[in-house]
C-alpha positions in Angstrom: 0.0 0.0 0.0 1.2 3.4 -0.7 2.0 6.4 1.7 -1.7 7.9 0.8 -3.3 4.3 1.6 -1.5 4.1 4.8 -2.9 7.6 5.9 -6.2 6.8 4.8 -6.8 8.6 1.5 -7.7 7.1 -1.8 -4.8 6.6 -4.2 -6.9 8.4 -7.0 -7.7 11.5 -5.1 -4.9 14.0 -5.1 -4.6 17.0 -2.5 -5.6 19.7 -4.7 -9.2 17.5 -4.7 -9.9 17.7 -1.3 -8.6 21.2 -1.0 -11.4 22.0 -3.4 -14.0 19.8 -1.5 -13.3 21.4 1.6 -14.6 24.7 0.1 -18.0 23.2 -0.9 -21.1 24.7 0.6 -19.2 27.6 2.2 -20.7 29.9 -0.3 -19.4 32.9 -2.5 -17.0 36.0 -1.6 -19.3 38.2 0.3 -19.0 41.7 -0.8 -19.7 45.0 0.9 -23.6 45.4 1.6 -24.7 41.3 1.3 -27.0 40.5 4.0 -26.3 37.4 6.0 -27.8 34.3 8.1 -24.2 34.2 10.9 -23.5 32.0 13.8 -21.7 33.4 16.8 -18.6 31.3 17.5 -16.6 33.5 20.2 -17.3 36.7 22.2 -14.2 38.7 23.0 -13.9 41.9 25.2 -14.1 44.3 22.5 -16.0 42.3 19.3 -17.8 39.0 18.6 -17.0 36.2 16.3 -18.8 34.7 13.9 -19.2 32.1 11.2 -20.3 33.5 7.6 -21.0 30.4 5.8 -17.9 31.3 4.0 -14.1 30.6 4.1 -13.7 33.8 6.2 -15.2 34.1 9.5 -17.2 37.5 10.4 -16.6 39.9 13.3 -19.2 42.3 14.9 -18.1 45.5 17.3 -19.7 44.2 20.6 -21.0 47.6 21.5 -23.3 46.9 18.6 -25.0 44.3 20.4 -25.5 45.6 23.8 -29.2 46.5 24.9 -30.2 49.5 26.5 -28.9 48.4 30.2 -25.5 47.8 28.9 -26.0 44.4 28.7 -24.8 41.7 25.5 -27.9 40.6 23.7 -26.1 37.2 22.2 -24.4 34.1 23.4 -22.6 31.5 21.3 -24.4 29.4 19.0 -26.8 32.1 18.4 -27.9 33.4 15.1 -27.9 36.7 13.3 -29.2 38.6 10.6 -26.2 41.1 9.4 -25.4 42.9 6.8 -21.7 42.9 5.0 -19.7 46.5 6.2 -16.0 45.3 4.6 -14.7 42.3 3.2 -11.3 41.1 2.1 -9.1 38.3 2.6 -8.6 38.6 6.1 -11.0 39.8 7.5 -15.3 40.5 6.7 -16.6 43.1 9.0 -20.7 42.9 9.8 -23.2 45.2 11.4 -26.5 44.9 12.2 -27.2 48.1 9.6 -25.5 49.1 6.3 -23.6 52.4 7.3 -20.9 54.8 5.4 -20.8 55.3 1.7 -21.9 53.6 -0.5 -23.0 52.4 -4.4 -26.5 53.6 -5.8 -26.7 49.8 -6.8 -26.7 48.8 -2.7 -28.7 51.4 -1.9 -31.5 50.2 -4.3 -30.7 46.7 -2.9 -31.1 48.2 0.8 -34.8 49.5 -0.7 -35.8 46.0 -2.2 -34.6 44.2 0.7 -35.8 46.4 3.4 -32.4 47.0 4.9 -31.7 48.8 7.5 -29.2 51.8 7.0 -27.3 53.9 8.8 -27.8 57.8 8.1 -27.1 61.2 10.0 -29.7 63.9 10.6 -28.0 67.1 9.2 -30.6 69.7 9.3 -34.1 70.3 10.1 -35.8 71.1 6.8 -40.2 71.8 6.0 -41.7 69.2 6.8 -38.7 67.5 7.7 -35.2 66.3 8.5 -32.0 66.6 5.6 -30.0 62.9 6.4 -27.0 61.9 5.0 -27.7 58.0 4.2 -24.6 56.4 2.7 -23.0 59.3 0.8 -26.4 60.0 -0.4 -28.6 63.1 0.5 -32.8 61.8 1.7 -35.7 63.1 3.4 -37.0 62.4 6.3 -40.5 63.1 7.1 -41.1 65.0 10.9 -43.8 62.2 11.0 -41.0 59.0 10.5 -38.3 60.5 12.2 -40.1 58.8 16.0 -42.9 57.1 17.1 -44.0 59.7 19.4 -45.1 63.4 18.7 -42.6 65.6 17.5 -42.5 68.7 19.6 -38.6 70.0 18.9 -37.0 69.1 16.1 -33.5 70.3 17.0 -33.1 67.4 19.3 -32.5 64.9 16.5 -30.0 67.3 14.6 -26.5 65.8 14.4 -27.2 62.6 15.4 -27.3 59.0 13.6 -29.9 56.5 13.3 -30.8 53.5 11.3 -33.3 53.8 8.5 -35.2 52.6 6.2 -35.3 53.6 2.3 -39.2 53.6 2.0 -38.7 55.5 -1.8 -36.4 55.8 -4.3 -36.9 58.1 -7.5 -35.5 59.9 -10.4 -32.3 57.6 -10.1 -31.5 57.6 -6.8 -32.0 61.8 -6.5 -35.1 61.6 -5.0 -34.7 59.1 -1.3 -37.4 59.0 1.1 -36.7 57.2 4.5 -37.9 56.2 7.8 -37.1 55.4 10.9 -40.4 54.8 12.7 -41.5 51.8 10.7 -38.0 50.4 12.7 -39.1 51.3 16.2 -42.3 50.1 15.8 -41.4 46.9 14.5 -38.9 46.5 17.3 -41.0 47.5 19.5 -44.2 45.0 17.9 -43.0 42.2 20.3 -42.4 43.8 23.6 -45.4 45.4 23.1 -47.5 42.7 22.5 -45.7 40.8 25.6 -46.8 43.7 27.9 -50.6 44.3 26.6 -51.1 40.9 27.4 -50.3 41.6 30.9 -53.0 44.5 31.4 -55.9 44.3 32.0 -58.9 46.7 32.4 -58.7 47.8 36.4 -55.2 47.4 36.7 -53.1 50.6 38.7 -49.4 51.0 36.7 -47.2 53.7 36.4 -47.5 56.1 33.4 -45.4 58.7 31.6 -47.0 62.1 30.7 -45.7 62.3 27.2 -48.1 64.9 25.8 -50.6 67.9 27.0 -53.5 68.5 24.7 -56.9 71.0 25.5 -59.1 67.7 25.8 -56.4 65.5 28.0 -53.4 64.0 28.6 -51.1 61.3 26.5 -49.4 58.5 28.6 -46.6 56.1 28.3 -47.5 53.0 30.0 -44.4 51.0 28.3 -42.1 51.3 25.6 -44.3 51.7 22.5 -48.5 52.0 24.4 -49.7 54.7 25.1 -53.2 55.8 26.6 -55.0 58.8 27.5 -56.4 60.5 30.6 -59.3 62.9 29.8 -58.9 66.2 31.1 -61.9 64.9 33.7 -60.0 62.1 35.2 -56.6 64.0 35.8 -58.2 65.3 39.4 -60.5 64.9 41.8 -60.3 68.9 41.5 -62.2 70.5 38.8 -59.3 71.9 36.5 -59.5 74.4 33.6 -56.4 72.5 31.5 -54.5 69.8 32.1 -51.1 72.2 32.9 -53.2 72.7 36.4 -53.0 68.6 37.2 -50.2 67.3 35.5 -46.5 68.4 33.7 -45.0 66.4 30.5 -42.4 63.8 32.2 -44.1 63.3 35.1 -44.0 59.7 36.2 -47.5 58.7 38.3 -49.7 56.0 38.9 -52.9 55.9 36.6 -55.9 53.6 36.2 -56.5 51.5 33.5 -60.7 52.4 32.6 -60.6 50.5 29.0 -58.8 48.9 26.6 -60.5 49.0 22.8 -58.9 47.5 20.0 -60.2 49.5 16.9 -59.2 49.1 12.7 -57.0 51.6 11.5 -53.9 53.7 11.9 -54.4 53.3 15.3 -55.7 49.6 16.4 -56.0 50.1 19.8 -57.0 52.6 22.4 -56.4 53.0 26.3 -58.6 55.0 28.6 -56.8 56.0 31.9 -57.2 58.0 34.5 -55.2 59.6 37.1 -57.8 60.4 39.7 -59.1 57.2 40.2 -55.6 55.7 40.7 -55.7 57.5 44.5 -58.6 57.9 47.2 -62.0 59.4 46.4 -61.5 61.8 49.0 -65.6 62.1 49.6 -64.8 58.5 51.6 -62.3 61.0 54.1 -65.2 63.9 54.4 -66.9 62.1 57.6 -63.6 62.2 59.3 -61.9 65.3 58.5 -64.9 67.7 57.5 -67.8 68.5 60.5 -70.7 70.7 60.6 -69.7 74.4 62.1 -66.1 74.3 60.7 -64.9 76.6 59.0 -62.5 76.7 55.8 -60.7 79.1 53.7 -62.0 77.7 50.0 -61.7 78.9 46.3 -64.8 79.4 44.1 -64.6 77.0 41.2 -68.1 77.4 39.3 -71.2 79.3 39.5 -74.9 78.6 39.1 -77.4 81.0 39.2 -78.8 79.7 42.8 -75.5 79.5 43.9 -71.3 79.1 44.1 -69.6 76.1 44.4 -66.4 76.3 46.7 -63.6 73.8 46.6 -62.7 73.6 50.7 -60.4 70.4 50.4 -59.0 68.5 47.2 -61.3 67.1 45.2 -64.3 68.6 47.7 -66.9 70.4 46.7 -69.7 72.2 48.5 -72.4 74.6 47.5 -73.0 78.2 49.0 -76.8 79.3 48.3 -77.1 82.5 47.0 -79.4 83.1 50.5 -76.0 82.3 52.4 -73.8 85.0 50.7 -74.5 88.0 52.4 -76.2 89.5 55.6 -75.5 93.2 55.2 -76.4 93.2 51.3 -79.2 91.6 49.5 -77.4 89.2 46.7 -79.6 89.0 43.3 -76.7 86.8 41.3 -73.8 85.1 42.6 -71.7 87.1 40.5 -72.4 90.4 42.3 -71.2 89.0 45.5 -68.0 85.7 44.5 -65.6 85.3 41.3 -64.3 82.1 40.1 -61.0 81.9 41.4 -62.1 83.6 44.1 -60.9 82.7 47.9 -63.3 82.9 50.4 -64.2 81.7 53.7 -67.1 79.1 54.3 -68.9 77.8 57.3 -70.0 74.1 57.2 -73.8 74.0 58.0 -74.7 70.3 56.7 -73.2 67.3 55.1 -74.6 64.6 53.0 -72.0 61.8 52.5 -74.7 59.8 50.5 -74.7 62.5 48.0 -71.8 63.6 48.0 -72.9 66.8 49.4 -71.9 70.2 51.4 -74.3 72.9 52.2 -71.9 76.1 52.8 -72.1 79.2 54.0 -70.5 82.6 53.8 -72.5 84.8 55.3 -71.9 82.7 58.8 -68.4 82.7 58.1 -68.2 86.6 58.7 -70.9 86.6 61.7 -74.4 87.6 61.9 -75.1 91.2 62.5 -78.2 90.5 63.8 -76.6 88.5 66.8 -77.1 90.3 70.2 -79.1 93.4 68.3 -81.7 93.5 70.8 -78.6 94.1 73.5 -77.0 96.5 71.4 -80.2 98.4 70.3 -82.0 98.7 73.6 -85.8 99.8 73.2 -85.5 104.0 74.3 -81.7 103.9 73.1 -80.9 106.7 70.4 -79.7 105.9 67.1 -78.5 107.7 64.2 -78.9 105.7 60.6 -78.7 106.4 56.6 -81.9 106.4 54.9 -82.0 103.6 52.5 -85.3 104.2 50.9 -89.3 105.6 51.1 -91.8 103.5 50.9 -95.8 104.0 51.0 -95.7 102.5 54.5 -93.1 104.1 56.0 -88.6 105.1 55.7 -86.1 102.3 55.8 -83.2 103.3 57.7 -79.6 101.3 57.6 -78.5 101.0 61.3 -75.4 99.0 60.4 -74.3 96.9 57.0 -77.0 93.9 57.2 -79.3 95.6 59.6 -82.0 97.8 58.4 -85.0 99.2 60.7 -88.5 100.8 59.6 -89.8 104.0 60.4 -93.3 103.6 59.8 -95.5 105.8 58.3 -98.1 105.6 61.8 -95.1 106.5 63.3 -93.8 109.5 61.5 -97.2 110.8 62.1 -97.0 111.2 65.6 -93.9 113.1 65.0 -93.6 116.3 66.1 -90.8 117.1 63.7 -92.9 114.9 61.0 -91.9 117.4 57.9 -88.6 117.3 58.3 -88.1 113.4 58.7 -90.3 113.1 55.7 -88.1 115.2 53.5 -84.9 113.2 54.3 -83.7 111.5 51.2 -82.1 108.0 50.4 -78.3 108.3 51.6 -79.0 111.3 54.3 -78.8 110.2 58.4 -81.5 110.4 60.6 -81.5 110.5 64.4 -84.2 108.1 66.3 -85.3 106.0 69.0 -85.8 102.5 69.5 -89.2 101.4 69.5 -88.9 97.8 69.2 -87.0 94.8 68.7 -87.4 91.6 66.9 -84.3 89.9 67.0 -86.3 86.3 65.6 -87.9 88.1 63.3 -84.7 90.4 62.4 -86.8 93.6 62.9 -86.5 96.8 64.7 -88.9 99.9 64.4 -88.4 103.6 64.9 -89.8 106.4 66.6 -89.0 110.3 66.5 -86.9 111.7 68.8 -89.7 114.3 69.2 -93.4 113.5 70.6 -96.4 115.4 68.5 -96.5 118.5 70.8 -93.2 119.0 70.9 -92.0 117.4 74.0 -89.3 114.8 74.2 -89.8 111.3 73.7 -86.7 110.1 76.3 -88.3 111.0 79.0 -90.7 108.1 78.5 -87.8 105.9 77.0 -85.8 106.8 80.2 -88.8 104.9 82.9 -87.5 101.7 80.6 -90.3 99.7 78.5 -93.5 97.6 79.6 -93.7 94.4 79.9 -95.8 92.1 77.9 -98.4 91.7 80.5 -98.8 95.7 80.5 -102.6 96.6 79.9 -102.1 100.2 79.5 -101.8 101.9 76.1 -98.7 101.2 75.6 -95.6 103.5 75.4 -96.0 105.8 73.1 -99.3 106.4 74.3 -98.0 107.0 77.7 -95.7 109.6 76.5 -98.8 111.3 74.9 -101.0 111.0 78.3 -98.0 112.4 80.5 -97.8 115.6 77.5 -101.6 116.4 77.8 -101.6 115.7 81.8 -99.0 118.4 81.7 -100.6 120.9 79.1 -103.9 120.4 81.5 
């Protein structure tokens, strides 16, 4: 037997044979901008190894394959789709996107094959961003440069991305591209993953992404987004949603639905922010009693009345009755504002209903309190007149408390004339006739009796009691005037 029998190889197959089988199936020279199926075979510190399916193994810049944490994405044995960035003898360098310059023929073969390619944002342009995608000028519509609303533009200037040619006319002058259709599609997965996780009544944390008039845009996760009408964004009543919440604010929101609709947009989340925390009605019984009193703001009006905000979220209603003592209200707006901070007494509660009956007028005291000690029947008084009427002068003792002169009265007067010819906003000087503190009435009497005499001297022996069966003391003022004319 020969030297090739003893080392196992057929006599009629010579080394320049098997040198050429060992090359079968390991494909053609790869060139710059081929898109491959590669198998990791090594991981270094700085790049990772892999098989081509050629003669010349592949290596990838590990930084390439790192996730957002920092972490490496890929272990041996795994496979990946790359696409070709060099390739000579030695070496054939991959990436996970086509990148630098390059021929018109790959980019048309990065358009038919949906390739991903590497581009830099040079200016913002109408409608648009200017990129510089493999030696080659494109545009960049505002609407596929993200996946989210784009507020400023100059944040994506002078940075790179990885595209997608989308359109490609008039010989390559003409390059449309986008880079949304990429997030979305990585984002299809981890998306999916997380929706079917939620669920209708769930509590999770949410991004404010977005402020409109009508509400507020959410993140939830990377790539699902809800909404929180302007409604559910407070247990407060707000006038825009700047009042409840700021873009990047990170809270806890409630999940109210989940619809999946056809269309652009296939699915649609209804949140809410307010219902993520307590209702704080269910804290009213322990923190909110009848008589206290609270420093509130007016947040609507009605034309029986003002609703005042006296905690978070807690409403109550002042009446238009309870607005004022010393003026008489005929609308709401003549007394409170919206906006407007006032101070309310509590005067009942209805947990059922979720209501608060308020007032302002006790929150500033009744005038009337104690007016039959401070006007003492016989005490002198000086007053504006308010107005005439048939039946007698209305006289303003005090803001809120108004007493009658009546006309019977005036009569008797011996200085009638001139008491009728005061006019509205002029004082007067009178007595104390009566007192109806109940009733919130007190009448008047001239300081001078029909003949001329005064009327204190009668005031002065202090007034009769109920049980009195005399005529009474006016008439006793007039009997003690004629006894001494007599």
């Amino acid at each position: 037997m020969s030297d090739k029998g003893d080392m196992g190889i057929p006599e009629e197959e010579s080394f320049e044979a098997l040198l050429e089988a060992y090359g079968d199936g390991l494909g053609e020279e790869l060139k710059c901008g081929n898109k491959i199926e590669a198998t990791v075979i090594s991981i270094g510190e700085s790049s990772v190894y892999v098989s081509t399916g050629t003669k010349s193994d592949g290596v990838v810049d590990r930084m390439a394959l790192l996730n957002e944490d920092g972490e490496l994405t890929v272990a041996v044995g795994d496979t990946l789709t790359l696409y070709v960035v060099s390739a000579n003898e030695s070496e054939v360098v991959l990436s996970k996107q086509m990148s630098g310059a390059g021929s018109e023929e790959m980019l048309f073969d990065a358009f038919t094959s949906e390739t991903p390619v590497e581009g830099k944002v040079n200016e913002q342009v109408k409608g648009g961003f200017s990129v510089t995608l493999m030696g080659n000028r494109a545009f960049c519509p505002v609407s596929q440069i993200d996946t989210v609303f784009v507020e400023n533009g100059e944040e994506y200037v002078g940075k790179s991305f990885t595209f997608l040619v989308t359109r490609i006319e008039g010989n390559g002058k003409n390059i449309v591209i986008s880079r949304r259709k990429l997030l979305e599609e990585a984002l299809k997965e981890v998306r999916a993953t997380f929706l079917e996780t939620l669920s209708e009544g769930d509590t999770v944390e949410a991004t404010v992404v977005k402020l409109m008039p009508y509400g507020a845009f959410m993140e939830l996760h990377a790539g699902v987004e809800g909404m929180a009408h302007i409604s559910e964004l407070s247990w407060s009543r707000v006038q825009s949603c700047e009042e409840a919440v700021n873009v990047g604010d990170t809270i806890p929101v409630k999940v109210l639905k989940i619809e999946t609709l056809e269309g652009k947009n296939p699915l649609r989340i209804a949140l809410s922010v307010k219902q993520a925390s307590q209702d704080p009605w269910e804290l009213v019984g322990e923190t909110i009693h009848v008589g206290d009193q609270f420093g509130g703001k007016v947040v609507r009006i009605a034309p029986f009345g003002a609703f005042v905000e006296v905690a978070p979220g807690t409403e109550g209603l002042v009446h238009i009755s309870e607005m004022s003592y010393t003026k008489r209200i005929l609308k709401c707006e003549d007394a409170v504002s919206p906006g407007e901070m006032v101070q309310v007494v509590v005067k009942a509660i209805d947990l059922e209903k979720k209501r608060l009956s308020l007032s302002i007028r006790d929150a500033h005291g009744d005038p009337w309190q104690g007016a039959s000690l401070k006007y003492a029947l016989g005490s002198k008084v000086v007053g504006i007149v308010e107005k005439k009427e048939s039946y007698g002068i209305f006289v303003t003792l005090e803001p809120g408390v108004t007493a009658l002169l009546p006309k019977s009265k005036l009569a008797e007067a011996a200085n009638a004339s001139a008491l009728g010819a005061k006019k509205p906003g002029e004082s007067i000087e009178l007595l104390v006739d009566a007192v109806d503190e109940e009733k919130r009435r007190i009448t008047l009497v001239s300081t001078e009796a029909a003949d001329g005499a005064s009327n204190w001297k009668g005031y002065a022996e202090g007034p009769k009691s109920s049980s009195d069966k005399s005529m009474g003391t006016m008439g006793e003022l007039l009997k003690a005037a004629m006894n001494k004319k007599s």
